[in-house]
N, C-alpha and C positions, 0 to 999 in steps of 0.2 A: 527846678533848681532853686537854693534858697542861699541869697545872696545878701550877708550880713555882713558890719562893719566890723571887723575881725579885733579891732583893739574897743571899739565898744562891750558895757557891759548888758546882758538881757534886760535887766532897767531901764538902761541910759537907751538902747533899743528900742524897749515897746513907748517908754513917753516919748522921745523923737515921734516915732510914728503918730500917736496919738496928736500931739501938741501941733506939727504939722498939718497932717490930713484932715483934722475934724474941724466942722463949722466955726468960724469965729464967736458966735451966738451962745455956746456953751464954754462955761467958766477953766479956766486953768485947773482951778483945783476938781471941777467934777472929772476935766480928764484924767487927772493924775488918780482921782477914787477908783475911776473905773482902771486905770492901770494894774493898779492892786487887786482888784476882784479879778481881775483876770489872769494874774500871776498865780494868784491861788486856783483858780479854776483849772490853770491845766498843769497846778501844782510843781510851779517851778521856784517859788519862797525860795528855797534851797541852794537855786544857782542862781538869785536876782543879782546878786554882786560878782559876780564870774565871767570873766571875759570871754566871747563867742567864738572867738578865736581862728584858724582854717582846718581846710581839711586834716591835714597835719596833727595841729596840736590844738583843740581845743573841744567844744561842748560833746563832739560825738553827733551822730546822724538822729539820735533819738529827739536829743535836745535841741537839737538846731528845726528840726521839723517843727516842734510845737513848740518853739522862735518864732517862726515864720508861720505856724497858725493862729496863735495868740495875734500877730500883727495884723491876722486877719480877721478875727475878730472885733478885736478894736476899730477897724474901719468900716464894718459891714455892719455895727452898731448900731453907729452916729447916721449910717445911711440906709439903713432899714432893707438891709440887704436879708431878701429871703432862702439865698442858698450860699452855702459856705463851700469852696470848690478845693477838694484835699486830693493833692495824685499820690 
């Protein structure tokens, strides 16, 4: 299940994630650089300013999935996580 802050936007998302979850040790801005290469990696530029929204009314199942894998990747980064788990 992929459970987003529905009036956040996919931005304000992945850096939350980011700025929270990752080591203290590495810089604000490298989190926020890698927020960006990962926006483009799973090619969501497009909806970074877009609110997530609910089931209802907002990104859809496609974009809300690779929301929530993006956020996983951002964390399994910083921790050198070797399997990325996608259901």
């Amino acid at each position: 299940m992929d459970i987003h802050d529905g009036i956040a936007t996919v931005r304000e998302a992945l850096e939350f994630s980011a700025l929270l979850r990752q080591p203290n040790y590495y810089s604000r801005g490298d989190k926020l650089d890698y927020v960006n290469h990962v926006i483009d990696l799973l090619d969501l530029r497009e909806v970074q300013n877009a609110l997530i929204g609910d089931e209802q009314s907002g990104l859809g199942v496609e974009l809300t999935k690779r929301v929530t894998a993006s956020a996983s990747i951002i964390y399994g980064y910083y921790n050198e996580a070797d399997l990325l788990d996608c259901d």
